[in-house]
C-alpha positions as CSV (number, residue, x, y, z in Angstrom):
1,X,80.3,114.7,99.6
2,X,78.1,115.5,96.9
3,X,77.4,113.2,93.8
4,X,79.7,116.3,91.6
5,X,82.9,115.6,93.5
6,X,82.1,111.9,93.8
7,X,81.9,111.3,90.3
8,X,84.6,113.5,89.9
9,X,87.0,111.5,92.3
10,X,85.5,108.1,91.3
11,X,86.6,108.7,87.7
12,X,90.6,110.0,89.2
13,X,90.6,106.9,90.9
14,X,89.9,104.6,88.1
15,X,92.3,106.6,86.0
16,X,95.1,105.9,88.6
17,X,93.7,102.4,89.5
18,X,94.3,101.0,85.7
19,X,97.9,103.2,85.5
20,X,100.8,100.5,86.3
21,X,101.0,100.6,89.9
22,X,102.2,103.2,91.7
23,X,102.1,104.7,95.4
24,X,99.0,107.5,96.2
25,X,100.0,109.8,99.0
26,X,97.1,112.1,100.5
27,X,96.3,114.0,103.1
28,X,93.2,112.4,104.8
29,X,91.1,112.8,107.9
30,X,93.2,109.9,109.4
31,X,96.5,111.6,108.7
32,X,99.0,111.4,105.9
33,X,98.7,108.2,104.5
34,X,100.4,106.2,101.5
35,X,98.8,103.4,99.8
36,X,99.1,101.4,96.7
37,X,96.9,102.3,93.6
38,X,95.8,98.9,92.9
39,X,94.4,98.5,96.8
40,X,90.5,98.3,95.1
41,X,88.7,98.7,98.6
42,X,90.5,100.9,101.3
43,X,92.6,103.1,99.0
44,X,89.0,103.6,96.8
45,X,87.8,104.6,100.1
46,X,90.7,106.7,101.6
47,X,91.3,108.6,97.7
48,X,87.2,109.2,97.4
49,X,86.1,110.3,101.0
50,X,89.6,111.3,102.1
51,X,88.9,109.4,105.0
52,X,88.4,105.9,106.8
53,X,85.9,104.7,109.3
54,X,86.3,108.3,111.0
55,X,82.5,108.3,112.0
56,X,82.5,104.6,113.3
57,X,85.9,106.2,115.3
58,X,84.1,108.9,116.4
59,X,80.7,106.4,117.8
60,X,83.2,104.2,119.5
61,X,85.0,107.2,121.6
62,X,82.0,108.7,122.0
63,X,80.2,105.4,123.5
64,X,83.7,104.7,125.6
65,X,83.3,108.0,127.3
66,X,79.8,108.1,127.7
67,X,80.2,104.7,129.7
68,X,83.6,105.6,131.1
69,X,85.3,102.9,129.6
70,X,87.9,104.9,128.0
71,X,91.1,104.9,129.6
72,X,94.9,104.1,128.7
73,X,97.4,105.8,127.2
74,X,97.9,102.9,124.1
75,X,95.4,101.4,121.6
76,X,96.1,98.0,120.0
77,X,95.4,97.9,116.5
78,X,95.3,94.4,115.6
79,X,95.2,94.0,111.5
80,X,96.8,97.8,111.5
81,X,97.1,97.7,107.0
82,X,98.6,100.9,106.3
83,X,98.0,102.3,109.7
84,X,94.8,104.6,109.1
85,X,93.2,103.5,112.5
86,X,96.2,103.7,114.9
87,X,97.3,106.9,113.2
88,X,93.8,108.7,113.3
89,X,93.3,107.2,117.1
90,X,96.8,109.2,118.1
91,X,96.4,112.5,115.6
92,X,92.9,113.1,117.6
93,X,94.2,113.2,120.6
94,X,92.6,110.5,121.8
95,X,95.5,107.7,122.4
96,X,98.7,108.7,123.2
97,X,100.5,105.6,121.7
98,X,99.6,102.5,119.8
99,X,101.0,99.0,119.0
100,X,100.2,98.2,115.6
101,X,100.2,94.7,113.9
102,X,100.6,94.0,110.3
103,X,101.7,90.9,108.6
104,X,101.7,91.4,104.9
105,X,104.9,93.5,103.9
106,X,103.7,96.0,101.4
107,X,101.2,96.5,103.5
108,X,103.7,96.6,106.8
109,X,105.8,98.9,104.6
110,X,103.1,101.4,104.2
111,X,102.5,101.4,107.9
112,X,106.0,102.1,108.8
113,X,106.0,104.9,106.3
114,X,103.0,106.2,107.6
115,X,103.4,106.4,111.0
116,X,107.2,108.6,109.6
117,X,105.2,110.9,107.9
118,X,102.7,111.7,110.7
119,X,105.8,112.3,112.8
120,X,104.5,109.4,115.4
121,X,108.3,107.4,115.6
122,X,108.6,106.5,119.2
123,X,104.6,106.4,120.1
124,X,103.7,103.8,117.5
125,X,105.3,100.7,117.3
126,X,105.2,98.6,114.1
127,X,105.0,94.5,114.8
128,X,105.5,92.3,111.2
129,X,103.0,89.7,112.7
130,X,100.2,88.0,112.7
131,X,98.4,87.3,115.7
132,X,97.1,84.3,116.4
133,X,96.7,81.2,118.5
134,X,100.3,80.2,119.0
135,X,103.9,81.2,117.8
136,X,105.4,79.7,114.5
137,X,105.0,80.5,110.9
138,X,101.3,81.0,109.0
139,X,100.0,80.2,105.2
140,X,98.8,83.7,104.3
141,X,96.4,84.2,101.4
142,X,96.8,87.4,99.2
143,X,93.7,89.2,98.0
144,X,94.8,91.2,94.7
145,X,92.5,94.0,95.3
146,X,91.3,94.0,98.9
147,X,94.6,94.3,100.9
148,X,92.1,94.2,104.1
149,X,90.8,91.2,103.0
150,X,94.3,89.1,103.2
151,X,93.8,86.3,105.6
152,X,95.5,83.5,107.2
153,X,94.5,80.2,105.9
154,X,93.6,77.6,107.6
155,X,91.7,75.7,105.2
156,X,92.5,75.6,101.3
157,X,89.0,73.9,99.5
158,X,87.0,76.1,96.8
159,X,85.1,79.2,98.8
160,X,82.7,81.4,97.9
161,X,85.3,84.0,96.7
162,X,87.7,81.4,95.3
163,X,89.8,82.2,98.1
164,X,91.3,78.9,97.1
165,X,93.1,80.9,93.9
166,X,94.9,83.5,96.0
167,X,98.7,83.5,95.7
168,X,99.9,82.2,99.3
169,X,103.0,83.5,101.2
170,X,104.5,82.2,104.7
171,X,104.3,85.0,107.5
172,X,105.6,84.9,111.0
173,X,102.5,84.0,113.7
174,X,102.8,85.1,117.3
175,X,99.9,84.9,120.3
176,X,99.5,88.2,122.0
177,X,100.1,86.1,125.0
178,X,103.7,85.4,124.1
179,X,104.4,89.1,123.0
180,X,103.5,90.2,126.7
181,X,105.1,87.4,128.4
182,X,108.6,88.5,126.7
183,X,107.9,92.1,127.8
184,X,108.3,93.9,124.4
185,X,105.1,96.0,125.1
186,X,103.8,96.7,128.4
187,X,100.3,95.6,128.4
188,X,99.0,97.8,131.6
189,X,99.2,100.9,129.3
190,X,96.8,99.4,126.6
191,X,93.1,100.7,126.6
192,X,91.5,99.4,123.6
193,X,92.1,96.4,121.7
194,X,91.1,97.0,117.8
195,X,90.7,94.0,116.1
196,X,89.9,93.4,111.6
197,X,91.3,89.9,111.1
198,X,89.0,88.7,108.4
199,X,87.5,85.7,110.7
200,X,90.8,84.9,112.1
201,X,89.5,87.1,115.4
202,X,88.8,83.5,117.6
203,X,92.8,82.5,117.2
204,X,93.4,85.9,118.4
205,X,91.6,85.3,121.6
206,X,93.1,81.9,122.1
207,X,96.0,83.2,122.0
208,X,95.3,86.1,124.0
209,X,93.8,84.7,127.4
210,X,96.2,85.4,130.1
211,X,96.1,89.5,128.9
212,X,92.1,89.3,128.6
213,X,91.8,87.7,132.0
214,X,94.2,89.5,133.5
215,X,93.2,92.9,132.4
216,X,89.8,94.6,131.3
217,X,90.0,96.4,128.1
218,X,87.1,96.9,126.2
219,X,87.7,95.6,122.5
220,X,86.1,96.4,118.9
221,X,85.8,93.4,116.7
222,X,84.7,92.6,113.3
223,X,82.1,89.8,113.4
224,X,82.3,88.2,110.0
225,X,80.2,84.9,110.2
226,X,81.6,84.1,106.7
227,X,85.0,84.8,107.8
228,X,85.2,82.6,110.6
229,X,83.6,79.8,109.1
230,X,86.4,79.9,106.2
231,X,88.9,80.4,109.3
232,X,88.5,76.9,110.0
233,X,87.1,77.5,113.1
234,X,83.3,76.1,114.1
235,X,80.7,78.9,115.9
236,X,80.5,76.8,119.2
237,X,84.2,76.9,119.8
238,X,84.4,80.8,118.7
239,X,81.0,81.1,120.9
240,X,83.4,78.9,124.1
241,X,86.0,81.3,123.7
242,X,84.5,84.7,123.9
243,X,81.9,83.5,126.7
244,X,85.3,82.2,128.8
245,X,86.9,85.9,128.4
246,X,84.1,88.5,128.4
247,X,80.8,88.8,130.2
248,X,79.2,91.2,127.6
249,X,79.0,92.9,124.3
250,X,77.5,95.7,122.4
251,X,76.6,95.2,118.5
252,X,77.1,98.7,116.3
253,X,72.9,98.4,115.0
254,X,72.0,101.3,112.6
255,X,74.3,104.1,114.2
256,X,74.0,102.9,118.3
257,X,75.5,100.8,119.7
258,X,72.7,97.9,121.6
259,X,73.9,95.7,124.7
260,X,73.7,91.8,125.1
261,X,75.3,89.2,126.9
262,X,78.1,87.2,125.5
263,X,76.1,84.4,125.0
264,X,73.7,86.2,122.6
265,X,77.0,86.0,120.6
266,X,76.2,82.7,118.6
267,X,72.8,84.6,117.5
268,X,74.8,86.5,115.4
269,X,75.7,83.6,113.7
270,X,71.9,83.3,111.5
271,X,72.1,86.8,111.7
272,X,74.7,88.0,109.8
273,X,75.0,84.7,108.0
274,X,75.4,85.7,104.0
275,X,79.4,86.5,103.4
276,X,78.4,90.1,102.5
277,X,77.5,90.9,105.9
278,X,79.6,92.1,108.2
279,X,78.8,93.6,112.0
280,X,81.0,95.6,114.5
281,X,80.8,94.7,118.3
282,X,82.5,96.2,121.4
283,X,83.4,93.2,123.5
284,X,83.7,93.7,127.2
């Protein structure tokens, strides 16, 4: 995009941003897609660049194939938002169904919209959930401008974003675990897990075990050191539970993706330990 048209859609943006709120429809690179105008950070993105994460998409398939790890007919989006991953996964042809999880409802109402108006009823199916370590109902803290920075709190004391002012809602909690066992997916026909839980990513795997040692799917996952530590959850037992589930991981490093072994994972800790930084790693 050149600085023109970026300027140009920067300024329409703000425009709409500061209107009362209203929904933005678009046609984007990840497929029809509705969001709310006051969504700062991925309707910014998805209204500037008419896309979102399609070139971190497009590395992960890429790297799958070259390794021949991609197979499956479903991808699990865990943390789906309005459903721009799971929709631009299936309208590329490279899914042919997805299970998508979303527990905030305007966000969960966008998702359901989404996936009517890319014509994917029946091959994306819409859970109101957040995963987690165990059934029951979560505390879920609302970000007013970051919809994909909504979190499940575990912990309520003063953080470095104030996260401790957020307007909190209760939200239904399942474990993956549980989902499968009651048989209302069918977990042989998943072939990526992808998971943007804002540090909440080790309660996922808790509560994810039996599938993960019954199955080998190879998963991308946000590391957020920040994220994790405000999850209420220490490095070591994060570190425990990844190192009891997969043997090895690759970390995204500028534009290729660089193996380690899982226990390399708690380096990543010092690494990536200021809130503002974020890494993506395929677990495996």
């Amino acid at each position: 995009m050149n600085k023109i048209l970026y300027c140009w859609q920067n300024l329409k943006w703000h425009v709409k941003y500061y209107l009362p709120e209203h929904e933005v429809k678009l046609e984007t690179k990840n497929g029809v897609l509705s969001f709310s105008s006051k969504d700062w950070l991925i309707g910014k993105q998805l209204f500037i660049h008419r896309s979102y994460e399609i070139e971190f998409i497009d590395s992960v398939t890429e790297f799958l194939k070259d390794n021949n790890l991609l197979y499956g007919d479903a991808i699990c989006d865990v943390g789906a938002n309005v459903g721009m991953i799971a929709i631009a996964f299936l309208r590329r042809g490279i899914f042919s169904k997805a299970l998508a999880f979303e527990p905030f409802p305007k966000s969960f109402e966008f998702l359901v919209k989404n996936v009517k108006q890319n014509s994917l009823e029946g091959k994306i199916l819409c859970f109101q959930v957040a995963l987690s370590s165990e059934d029951g109902v979560a505390e879920f803290e609302i970000s007013e401008e970051n919809s994909g920075d909504n979190r499940v709190r575990k912990i309520g004391f003063p953080g470095e974003m104030k996260e401790e002012k957020r307007m909190v809602i209760s939200v239904q909690k399942r474990s993956f675990d549980s989902i499968v066992i009651s048989q209302e997916i069918s977990p042989d026909d998943i072939g990526l897990v992808w998971l943007d839980i804002q540090g909440h990513e080790g309660y996922f795997f808790e509560g994810a075990k039996k599938f993960f040692q019954r199955k080998r799917v190879p998963t991308v996952c946000e590391f957020w050191a920040y994220g994790i530590r405000r999850s209420g959850m220490t490095s070591d037992r994060f570190c425990r539970t990844l190192q009891s589930l997969f043997q090895r991981f690759w970390l995204f490093d500028e534009g290729k993706f660089v193996e380690y072994r899982i226990d390399y994972i708690k380096n990543l800790f010092e690494r990536f330990s200021d809130r503002r930084q974020v890494a993506q790693v395929i677990l495996f």
